[in-house]
FIGU-768054 format. One line per 3 residues: for each residue y negated, x negated, z of C-alpha. Coordinates in Angstrom, 1 decimal. Layout:
residues N
Y:X:Z ~ ...
This chain:
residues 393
-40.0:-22.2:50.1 ~ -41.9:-19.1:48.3 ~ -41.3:-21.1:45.0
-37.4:-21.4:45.7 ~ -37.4:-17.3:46.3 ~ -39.1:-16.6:43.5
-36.8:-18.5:40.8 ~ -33.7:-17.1:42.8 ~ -35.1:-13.7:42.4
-35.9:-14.8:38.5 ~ -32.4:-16.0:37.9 ~ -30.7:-13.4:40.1
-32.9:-10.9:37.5 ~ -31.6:-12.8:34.6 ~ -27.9:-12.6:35.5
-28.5:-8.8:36.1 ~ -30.0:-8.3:32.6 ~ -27.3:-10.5:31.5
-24.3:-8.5:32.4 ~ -26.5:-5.4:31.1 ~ -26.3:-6.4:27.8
-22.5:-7.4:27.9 ~ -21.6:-3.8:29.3 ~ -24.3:-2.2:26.4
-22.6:-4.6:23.9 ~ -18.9:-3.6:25.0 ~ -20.2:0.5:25.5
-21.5:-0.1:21.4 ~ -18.2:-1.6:20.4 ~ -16.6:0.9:21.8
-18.5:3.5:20.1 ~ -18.3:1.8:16.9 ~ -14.4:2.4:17.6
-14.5:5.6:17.1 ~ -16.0:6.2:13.9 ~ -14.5:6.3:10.3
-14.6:3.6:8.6 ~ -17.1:4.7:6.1 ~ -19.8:5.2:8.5
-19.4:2.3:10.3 ~ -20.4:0.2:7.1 ~ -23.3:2.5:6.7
-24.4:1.2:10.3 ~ -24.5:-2.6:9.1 ~ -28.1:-2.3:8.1
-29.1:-1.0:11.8 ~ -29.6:-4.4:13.3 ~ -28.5:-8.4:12.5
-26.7:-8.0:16.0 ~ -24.7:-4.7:14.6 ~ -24.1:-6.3:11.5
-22.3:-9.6:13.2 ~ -20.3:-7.4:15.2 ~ -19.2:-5.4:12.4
-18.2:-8.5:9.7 ~ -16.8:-10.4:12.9 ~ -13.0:-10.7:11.7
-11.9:-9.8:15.3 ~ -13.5:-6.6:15.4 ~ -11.8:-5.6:12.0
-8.4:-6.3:12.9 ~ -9.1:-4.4:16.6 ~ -10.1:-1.4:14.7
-7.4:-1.4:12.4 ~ -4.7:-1.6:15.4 ~ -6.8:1.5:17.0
-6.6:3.2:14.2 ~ -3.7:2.5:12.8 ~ -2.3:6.4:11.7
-5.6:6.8:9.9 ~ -3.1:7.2:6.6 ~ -5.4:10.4:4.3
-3.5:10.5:1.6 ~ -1.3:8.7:-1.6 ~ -2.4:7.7:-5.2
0.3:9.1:-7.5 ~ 0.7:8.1:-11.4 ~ 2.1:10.2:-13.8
-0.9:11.8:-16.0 ~ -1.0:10.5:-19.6 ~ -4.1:9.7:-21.5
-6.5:11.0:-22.0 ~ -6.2:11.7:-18.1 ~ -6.6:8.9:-15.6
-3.1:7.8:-15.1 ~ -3.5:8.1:-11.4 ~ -4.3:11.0:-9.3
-5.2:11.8:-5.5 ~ -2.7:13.6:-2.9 ~ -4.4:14.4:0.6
-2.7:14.9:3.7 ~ -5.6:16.6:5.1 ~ -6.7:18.7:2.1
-6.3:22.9:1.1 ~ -3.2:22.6:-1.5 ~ -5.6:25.6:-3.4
-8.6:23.4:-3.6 ~ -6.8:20.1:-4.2 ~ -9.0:16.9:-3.1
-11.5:14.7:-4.9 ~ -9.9:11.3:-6.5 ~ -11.3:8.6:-5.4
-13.6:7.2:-7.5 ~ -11.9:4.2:-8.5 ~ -9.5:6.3:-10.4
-12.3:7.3:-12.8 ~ -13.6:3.2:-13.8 ~ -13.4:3.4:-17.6
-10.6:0.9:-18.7 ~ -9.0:0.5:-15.2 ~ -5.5:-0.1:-15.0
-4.6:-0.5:-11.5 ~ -2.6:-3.2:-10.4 ~ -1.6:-2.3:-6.6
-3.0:-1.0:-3.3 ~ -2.2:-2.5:0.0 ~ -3.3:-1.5:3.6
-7.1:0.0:2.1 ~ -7.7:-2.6:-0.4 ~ -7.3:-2.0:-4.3
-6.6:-4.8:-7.1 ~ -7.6:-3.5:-10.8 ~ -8.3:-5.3:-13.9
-10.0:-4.4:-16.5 ~ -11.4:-5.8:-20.3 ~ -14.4:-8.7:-19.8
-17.6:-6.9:-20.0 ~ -18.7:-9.5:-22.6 ~ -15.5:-10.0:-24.3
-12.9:-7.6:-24.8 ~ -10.5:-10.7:-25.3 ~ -10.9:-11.4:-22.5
-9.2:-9.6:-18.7 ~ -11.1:-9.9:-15.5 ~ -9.2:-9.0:-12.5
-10.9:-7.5:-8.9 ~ -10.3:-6.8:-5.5 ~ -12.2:-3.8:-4.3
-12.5:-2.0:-0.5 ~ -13.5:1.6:-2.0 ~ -14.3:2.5:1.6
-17.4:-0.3:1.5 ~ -18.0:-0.7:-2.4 ~ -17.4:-4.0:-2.1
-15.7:-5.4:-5.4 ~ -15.1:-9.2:-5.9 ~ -14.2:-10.9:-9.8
-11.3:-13.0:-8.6 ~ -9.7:-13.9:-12.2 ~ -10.6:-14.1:-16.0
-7.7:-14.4:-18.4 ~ -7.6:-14.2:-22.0 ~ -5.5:-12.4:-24.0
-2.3:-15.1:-24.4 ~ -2.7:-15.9:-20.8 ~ -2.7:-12.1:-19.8
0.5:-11.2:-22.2 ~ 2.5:-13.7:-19.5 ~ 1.1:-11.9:-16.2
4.1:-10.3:-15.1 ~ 3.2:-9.2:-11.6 ~ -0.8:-9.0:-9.5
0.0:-8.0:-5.8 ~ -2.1:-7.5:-3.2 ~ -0.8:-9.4:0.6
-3.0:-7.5:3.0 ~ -2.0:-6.8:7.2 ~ -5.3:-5.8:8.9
-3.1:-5.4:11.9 ~ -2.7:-9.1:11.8 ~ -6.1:-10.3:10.0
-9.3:-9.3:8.0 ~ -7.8:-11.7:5.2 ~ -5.4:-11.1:2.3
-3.6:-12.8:-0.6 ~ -3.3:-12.2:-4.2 ~ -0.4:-13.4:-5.8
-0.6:-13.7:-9.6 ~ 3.3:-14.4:-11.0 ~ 3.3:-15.6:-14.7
6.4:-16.3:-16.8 ~ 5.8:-19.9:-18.6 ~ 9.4:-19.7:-20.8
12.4:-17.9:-21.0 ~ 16.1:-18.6:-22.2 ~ 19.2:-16.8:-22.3
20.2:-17.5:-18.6 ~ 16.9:-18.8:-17.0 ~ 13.8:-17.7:-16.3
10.3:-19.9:-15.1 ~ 7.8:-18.5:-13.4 ~ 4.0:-19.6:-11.9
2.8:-18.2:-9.1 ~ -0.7:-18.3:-8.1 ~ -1.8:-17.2:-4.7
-5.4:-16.6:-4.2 ~ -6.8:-17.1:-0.3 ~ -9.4:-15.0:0.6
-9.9:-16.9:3.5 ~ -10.4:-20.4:2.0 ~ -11.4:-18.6:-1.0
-8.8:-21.2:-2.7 ~ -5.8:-20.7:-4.9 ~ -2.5:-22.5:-4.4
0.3:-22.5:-7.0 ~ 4.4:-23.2:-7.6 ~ 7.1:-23.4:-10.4
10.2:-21.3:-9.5 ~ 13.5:-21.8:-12.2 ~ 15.0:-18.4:-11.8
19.0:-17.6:-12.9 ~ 18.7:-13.8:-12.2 ~ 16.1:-11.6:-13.5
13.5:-9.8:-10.9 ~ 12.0:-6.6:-11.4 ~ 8.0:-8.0:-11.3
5.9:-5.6:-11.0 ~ 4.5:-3.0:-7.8 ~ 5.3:-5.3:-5.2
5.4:-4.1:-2.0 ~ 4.5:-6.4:0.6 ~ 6.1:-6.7:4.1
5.5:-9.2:6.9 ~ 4.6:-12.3:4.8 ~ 6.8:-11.5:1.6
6.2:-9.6:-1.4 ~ 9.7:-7.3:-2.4 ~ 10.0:-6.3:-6.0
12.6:-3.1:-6.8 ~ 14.9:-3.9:-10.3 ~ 14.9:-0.3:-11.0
17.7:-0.9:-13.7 ~ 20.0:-3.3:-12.0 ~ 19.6:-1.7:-8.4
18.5:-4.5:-6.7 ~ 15.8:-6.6:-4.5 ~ 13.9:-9.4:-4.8
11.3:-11.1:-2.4 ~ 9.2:-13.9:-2.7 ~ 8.5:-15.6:0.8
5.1:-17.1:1.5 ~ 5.8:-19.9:3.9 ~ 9.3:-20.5:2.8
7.6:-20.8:-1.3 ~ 10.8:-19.1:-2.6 ~ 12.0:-15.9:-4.4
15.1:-15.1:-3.4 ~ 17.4:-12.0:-3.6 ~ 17.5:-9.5:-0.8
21.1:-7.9:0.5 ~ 20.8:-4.4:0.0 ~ 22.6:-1.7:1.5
25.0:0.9:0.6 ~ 25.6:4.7:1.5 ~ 29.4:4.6:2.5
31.8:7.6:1.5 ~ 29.6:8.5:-1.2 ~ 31.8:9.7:-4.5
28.7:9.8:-6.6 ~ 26.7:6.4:-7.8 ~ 23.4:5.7:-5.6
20.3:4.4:-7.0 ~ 17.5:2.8:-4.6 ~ 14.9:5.7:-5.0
12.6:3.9:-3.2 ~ 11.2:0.9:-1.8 ~ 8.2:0.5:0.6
6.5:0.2:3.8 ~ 5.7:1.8:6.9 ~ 4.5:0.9:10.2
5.4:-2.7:9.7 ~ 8.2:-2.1:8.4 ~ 10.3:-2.5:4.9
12.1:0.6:4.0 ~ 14.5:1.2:1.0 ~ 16.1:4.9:0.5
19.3:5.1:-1.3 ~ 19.9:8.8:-3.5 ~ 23.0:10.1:-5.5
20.6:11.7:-7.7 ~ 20.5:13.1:-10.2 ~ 24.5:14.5:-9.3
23.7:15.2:-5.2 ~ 20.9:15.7:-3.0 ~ 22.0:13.6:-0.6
19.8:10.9:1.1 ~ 20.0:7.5:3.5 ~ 17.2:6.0:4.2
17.6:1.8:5.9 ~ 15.0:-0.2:7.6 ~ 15.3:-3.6:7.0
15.9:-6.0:10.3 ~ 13.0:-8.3:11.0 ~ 14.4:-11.4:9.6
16.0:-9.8:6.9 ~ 19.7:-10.1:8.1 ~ 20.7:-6.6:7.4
19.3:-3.0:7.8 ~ 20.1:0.0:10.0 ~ 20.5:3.4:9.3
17.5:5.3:10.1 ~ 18.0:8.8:8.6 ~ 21.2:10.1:6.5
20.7:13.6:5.7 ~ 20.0:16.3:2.6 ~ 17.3:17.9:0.4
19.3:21.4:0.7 ~ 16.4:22.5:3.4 ~ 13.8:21.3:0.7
15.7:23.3:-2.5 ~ 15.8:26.4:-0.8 ~ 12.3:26.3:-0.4
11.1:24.8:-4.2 ~ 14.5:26.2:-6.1 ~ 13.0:24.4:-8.9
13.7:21.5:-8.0 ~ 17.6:22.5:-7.9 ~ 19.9:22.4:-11.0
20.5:24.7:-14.0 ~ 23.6:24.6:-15.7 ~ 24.9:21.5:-14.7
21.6:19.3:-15.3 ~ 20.1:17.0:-12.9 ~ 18.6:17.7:-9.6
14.7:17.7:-10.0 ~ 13.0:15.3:-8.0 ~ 11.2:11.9:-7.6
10.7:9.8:-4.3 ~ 7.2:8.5:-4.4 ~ 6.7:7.7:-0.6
7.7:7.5:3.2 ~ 5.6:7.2:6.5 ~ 6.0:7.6:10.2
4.6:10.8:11.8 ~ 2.7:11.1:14.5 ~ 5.3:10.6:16.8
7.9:7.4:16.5 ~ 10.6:10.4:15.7 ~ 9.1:11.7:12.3
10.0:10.6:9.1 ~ 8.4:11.9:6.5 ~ 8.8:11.4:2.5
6.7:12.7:-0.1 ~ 8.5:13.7:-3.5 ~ 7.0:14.7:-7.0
8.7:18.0:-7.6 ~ 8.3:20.3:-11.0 ~ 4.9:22.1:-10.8
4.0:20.0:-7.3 ~ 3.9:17.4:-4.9 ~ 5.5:17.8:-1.4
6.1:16.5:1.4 ~ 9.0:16.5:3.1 ~ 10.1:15.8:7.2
13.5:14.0:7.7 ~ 14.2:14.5:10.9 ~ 13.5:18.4:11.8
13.5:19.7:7.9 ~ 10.7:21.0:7.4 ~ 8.2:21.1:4.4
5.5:21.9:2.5 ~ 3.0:21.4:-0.6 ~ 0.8:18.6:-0.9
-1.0:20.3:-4.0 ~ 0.0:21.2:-7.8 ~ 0.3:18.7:-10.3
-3.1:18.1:-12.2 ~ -3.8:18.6:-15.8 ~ -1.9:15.9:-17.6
0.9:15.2:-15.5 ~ 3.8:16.8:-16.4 ~ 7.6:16.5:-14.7
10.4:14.9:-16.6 ~ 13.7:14.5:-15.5 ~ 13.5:11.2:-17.1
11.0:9.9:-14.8 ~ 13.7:9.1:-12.5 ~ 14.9:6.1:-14.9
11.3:4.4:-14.4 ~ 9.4:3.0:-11.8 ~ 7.1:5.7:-9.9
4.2:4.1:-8.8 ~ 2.5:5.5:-5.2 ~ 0.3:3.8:-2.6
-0.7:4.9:0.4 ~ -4.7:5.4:1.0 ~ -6.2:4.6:4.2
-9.7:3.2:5.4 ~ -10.3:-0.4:5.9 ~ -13.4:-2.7:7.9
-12.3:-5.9:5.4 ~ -14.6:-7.9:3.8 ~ -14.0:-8.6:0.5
């Protein structure tokens, strides 16, 4: 009888330490929550215990949904050489003591393929052989860089398009899609693409005949598809990852508009794909469309004016007759669901702009080497958002 108390006290003394050690290990995760990103990796090395609750994919993709507005800043290009092309913008920073780049910026040789969601894909010449490209994914927030591809020189010349598929809201995986051009006639066009798996560390590939030419290159990707801007022709292209097809994307129009519209810019923001239609460089005029979820159309989610924005920067207005001066380089939701704010590349700065109540202000001056030029607005601006990420790569 004595022996039966005793192991019900031992197990009643187990299942007490037990649920100890659940509400420590919740109470830990919890705290782990609220930390940057940065110092969370730095905590890896505490224990094996801290270490397998920080590389569990679960935990990554619950931090990135609790932290989802953690958006610091954008990486602009525009400097010529001898400059990095690149430079930083903060959101947070003094506009009179402009912010650090990152240091990726500054790899000798980088040229920098795209950024998606806190991960960045750069290439760069083979260490050993300079005829040679190799081709990384990188978290800077860890330091963790991976070699995903080598090509040599013929192969490279074909590459026409490396984009990064990345959703930590959705997983602590991502994609890279490689899209090569294998021939090309007068009205055809085929392609390979290549998608590399970070999850079954595995690539997968298809032939695609095309009849229309796509603006590759800075793919923006959106809810399982990567969209491609034809900066020349106007129009959108998307390639579909469980469908296996590119296809061309029904874009929409500003009505009542007497000057011709140009899509100024193409990205995304909370989830969502968003394309901004301008009359520059004749109006100042602005509609910005969000793209329905399965891609049937767009609504209107902002038509309004940069008059607010010239009053305040006259420079970027026009002198005798030229062009309005101004570049879109991105978009993202506030704060609150209301806000809509889009960051433009000015003459002499980069600001940013609020949609909805019209009001502004400077981001920081342009850096040595990156001058404005009104022709800038007849090529593809480059701009990704910078944000902090718990992926492995």
């Amino acid at each position: 009888m004595a022996q039966d108390r005793r192991s019900l006290e031992k197990r009643r003394r187990c299942e007490a330490s037990a649920a100890a050690l659940v509400d420590c290990l919740d109470m830990l995760i919890e705290i782990l929550m609220q930390l940057p990103a940065k110092q969370i990796f730095r905590t890896k090395a505490v224990s094996k215990e801290w270490y397998s609750i920080i590389s569990d994919p679960i935990f990554v993709v619950n931090y990135a949904k609790r932290n989802s507005k953690s958006l610091s800043g954008f990486v602009l290009n525009g400097r010529r050489a001898p400059s990095p092309e690149f430079f930083f913008v903060s959101l947070r920073g003094n506009t009179s003591r402009p912010a650090r780049d990152p240091q990726f910026i500054h790899i000798p040789q980088i040229k920098i393929q795209n950024i998606c969601k806190g991960l960045l894909c750069y290439s760069q010449p083979h260490m050993d052989d300079s005829g040679f490209t190799s081709y990384y994914v990188c978290n800077p927030t860890s330091g963790q860089t991976k070699r995903i591809s080598v090509l040599d020189h013929s192969d490279n010349r074909r590459v026409m398009s490396v984009d990064l598929a990345f959703d930590p809201l959705k997983s602590a995986f991502y994609n890279l899609i490689f899209v090569t051009e294998l021939s090309r006639s007068e009205s055809q066009q085929l392609i390979k693409i290549g998608t590399y798996s970070s999850k079954t560390q595995s690539w997968t590939y298809g032939l695609h005949n095309l009849a229309y030419e796509v603006g590759f290159g800075h793919g923006v990707h959106c809810n399982g598809a990567i969209y491609w801007r034809h900066v020349r022709n106007n129009s959108v292209s998307y390639f579909d990852f469980e469908a296996n097809c590119i296809q061309n994307l029904r874009i929409p129009q500003m009505t009542s508009e007497p000057y011709r519209t140009n899509i100024g810019y193409l990205g995304e923001s909370g989830g969502r794909l968003h394309l901004v239609r301008t009359c520059r460089p004749s109006s100042i005029r602005f509609t910005v469309f969000e793209m329905k979820d399965d891609r049937s159309g767009w609504l209107v989610k902002c038509q309004s004016d940069f008059g607010d924005l010239v009053a305040c920067f006259p420079r970027m207005g026009r002198f005798a007759h030229g062009p309005y001066q101004f570049n879109l380089m991105n978009l993202f939701e506030g704060e609150r669901e209301e806000d809509l704010n889009i960051v433009l590349k000015i003459p002499g700065a980069v600001v940013q702009y609020n949609a909805k109540d019209k009001t502004s202000r400077k981001l920081r001056g342009l850096p040595r080497g990156c001058v404005y030029s009104e022709f800038s607005f007849f090529h593809s601006s480059k701009s990704y958002q910078c944000i902090e990420t718990l992926a492995y790569i």
